[in-house]
C-alpha positions in Angstrom: 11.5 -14.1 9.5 9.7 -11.0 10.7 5.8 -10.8 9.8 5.7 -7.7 7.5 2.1 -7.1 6.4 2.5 -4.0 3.7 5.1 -6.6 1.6 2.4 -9.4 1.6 -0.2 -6.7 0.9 2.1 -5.6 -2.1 2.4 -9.3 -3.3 -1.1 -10.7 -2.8 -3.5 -7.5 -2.4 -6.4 -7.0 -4.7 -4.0 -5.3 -7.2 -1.2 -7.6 -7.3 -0.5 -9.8 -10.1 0.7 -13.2 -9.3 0.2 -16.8 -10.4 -2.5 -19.4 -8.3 0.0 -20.9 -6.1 -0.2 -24.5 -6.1 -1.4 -26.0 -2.4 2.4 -26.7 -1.2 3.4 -23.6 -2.0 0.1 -22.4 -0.4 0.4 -24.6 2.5 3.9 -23.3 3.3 3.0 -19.5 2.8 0.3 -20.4 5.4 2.9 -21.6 7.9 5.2 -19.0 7.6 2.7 -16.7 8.5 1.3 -18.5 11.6 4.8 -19.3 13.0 6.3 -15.9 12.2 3.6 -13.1 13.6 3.8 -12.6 17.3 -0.1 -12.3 18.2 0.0 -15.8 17.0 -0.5 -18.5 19.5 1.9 -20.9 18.4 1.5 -22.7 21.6 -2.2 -23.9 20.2 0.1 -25.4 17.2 2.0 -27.0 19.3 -1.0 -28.9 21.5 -3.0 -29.8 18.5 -2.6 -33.3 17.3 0.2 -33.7 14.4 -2.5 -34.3 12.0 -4.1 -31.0 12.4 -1.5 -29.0 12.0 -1.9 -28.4 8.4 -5.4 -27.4 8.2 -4.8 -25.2 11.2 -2.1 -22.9 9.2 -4.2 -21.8 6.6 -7.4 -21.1 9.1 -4.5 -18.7 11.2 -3.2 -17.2 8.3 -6.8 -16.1 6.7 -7.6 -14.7 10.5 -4.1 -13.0 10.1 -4.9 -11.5 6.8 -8.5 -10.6 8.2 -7.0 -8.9 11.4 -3.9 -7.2 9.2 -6.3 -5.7 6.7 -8.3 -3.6 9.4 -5.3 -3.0 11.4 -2.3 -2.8 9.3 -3.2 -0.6 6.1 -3.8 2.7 7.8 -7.7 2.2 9.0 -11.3 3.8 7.7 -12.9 3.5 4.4 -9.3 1.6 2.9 -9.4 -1.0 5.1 -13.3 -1.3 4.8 -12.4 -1.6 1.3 -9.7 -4.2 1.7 -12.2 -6.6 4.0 -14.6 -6.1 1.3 -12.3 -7.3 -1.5 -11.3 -10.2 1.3 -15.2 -11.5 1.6 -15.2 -12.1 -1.9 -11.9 -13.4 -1.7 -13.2 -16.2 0.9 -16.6 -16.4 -1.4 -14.8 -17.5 -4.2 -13.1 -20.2 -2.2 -16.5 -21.5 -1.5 -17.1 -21.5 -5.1 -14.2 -23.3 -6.5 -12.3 -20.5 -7.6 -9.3 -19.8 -4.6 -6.9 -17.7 -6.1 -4.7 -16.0 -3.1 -2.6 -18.4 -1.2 -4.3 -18.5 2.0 -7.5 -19.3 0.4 -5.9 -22.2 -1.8 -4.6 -24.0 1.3 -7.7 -23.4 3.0 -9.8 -24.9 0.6 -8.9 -28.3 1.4 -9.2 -27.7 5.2 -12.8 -26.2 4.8 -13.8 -29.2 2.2 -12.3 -32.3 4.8 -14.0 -30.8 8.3 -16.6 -29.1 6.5 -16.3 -25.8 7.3 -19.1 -23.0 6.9 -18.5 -19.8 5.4 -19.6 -18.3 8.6 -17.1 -18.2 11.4 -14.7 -16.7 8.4 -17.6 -14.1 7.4 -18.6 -13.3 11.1 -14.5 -12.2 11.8 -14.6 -10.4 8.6 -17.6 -8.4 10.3 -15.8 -7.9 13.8 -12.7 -6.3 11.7 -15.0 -4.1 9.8 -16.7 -2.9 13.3 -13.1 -2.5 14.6 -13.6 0.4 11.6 -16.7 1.9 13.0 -17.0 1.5 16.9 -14.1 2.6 19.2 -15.6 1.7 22.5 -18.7 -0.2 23.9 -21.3 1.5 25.9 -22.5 -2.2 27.9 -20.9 -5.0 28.2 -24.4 -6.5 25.9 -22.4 -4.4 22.8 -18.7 -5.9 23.8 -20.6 -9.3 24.0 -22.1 -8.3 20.4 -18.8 -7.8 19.1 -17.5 -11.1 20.3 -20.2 -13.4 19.1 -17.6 -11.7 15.5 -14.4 -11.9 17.2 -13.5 -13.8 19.2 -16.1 -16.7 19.1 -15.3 -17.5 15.7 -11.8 -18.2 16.1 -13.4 -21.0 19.2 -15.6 -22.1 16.3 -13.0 -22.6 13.7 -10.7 -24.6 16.2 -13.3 -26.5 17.0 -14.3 -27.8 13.6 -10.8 -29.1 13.3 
């Protein structure tokens, strides 16, 4: 199944109408997504312990949807807008209230390995800058922009 961003965008964007999935439904969107996208690395999935694989499909499809949002809906002020509407997205995870189906199946994943809000919050920063900044002027700015990229993803693995 090819990854096709502007038909999940259509089903679960901020202005889609759709039921709270319950978590095995939201658990199997999750792996669809992270076995179907090709910037995945499925090779990770495939050297993490059995038990892990579960939680780790809903942390790679919320950095999908992060990633997808800046990169996949045309750029500038609407894809600001759609990080935006994805922080309080992740926000009301924290709080009880997941509603989109990434966020349902990660709920359970952040609650078990205790998972802070902030390697989720610091990508959702690094897409936003993708926005704003087109180029780094010292590799101190690039190493700025990682400590929101890339070291969250390390982070995230790593509280699995």
């Amino acid at each position: 199944m090819a990854y096709l961003f502007a038909a999940h965008l259509t089903r679960y964007g901020p202005e889609a109408a759709y039921p709270v999935p319950d978590l095995a439904a939201a658990r199997s969107y999750c792996a669809r997504i992270a076995r179907s996208h090709y910037e995945n690395f499925t090779v990770v999935s495939a050297l993490l312990p059995r038990r892990l694989v579960p939680h780790f499909y809903p942390v790679c499809a919320f950095c999908r949807w992060a990633d997808d949002l800046g990169d996949e809906t045309g750029g500038g002020q609407r894809a600001l807008d759609l990080l935006a509407w994805w922080r309080r997205e992740l926000l009301l995870c924290y709080e009880g209230s997941a509603r989109h189906p990434v966020l349902v199946a990660l709920r359970p994943t952040i609650e078990r390995f205790a998972i802070p809000p902030q390697p989720f919050l610091d990508l959702i920063v690094a897409f936003e800058q993708d926005q704003r900044v087109h180029g780094y002027a010292s590799f101190d700015d690039l190493l700025h922009y990682c400590k929101h990229s890339a070291n969250p993803v390390g982070r995230l693995v790593l509280y699995l």
